[in-house]
C-alpha positions as CSV (number, residue, x, y, z in Angstrom):
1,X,-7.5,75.4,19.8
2,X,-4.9,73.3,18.6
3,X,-3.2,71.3,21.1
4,X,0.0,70.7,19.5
5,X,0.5,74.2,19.2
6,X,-0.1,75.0,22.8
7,X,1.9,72.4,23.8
8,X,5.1,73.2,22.0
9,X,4.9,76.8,23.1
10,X,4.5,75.4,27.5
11,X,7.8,74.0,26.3
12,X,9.8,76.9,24.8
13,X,8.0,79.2,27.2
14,X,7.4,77.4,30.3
15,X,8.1,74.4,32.9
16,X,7.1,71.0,32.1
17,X,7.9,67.6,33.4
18,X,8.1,64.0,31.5
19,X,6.6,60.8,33.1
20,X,4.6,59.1,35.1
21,X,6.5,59.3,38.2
22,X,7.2,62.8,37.7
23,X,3.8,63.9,37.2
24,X,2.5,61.7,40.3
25,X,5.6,63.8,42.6
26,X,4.5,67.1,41.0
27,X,0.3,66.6,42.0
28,X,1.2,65.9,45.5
29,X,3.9,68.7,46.0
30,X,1.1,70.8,44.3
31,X,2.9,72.3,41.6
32,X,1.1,70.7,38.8
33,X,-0.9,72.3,37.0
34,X,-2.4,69.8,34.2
35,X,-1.3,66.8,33.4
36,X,-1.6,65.2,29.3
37,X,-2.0,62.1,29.3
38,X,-1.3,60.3,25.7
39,X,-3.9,57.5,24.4
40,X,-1.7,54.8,25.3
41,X,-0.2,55.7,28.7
42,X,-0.1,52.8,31.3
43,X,-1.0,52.7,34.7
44,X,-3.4,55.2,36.9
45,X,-1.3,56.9,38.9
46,X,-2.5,59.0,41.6
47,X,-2.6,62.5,40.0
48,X,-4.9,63.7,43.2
49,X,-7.3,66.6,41.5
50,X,-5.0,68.0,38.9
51,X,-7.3,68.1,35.8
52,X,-5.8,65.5,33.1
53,X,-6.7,66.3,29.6
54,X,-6.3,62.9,26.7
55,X,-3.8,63.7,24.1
56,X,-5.2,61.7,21.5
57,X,-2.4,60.4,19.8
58,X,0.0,57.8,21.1
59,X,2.9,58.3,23.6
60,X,5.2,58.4,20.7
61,X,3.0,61.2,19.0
62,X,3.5,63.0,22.2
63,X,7.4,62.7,21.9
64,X,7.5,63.7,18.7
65,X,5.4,66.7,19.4
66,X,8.3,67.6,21.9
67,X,10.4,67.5,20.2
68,X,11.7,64.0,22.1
69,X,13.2,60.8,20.2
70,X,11.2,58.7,23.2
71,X,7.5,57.9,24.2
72,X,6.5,60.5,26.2
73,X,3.1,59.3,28.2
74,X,2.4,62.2,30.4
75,X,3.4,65.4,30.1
76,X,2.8,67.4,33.3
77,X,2.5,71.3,33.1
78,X,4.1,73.2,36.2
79,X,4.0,76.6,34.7
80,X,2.3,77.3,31.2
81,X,4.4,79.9,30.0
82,X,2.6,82.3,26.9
83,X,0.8,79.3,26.3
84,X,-3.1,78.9,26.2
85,X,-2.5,75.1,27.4
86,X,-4.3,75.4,30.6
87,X,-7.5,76.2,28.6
88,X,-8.0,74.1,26.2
């Protein structure tokens, strides 16, 4: 599967949230479903037991890959859309 792919298509198709602090809100309100995490992302916030997957590039791969002229660290996935995101 290619990750890219599934993650541009949780953006056109469903709701996602950028951030640390955003994706630490949405795990304890519940509505996360899976948090990416790029290579570089700092801290470890508490992200409860939503699965985290490693994007393997860098948060400014992430950005670029949505699309975003910013690092993006974590992207957190609330709803995936027609995307295959919350398989991979």
């Amino acid at each position: 599967m290619d990750i890219e792919r599934s993650i541009k298509m949780a953006l056109e198709t469903g709701k996602v949230l950028y951030g640390q602090n955003q994706a630490e809100r949405a795990c304890k309100e519940g509505k996360a479903k899976l948090v990416i995490k790029a290579r570089n992302a700092p801290g470890n916030p508490d992200l409860g037991s939503v699965e985290v997957k490693a994007f393997e590039g860098s948060g400014m791969e992430l950005g670029s890959v949505c699309g975003k002229p910013f690092s993006v660290a974590y992207l957190t996935v609330l709803e995936p859309g027609r995307s295959d995101i919350l398989r991979i």
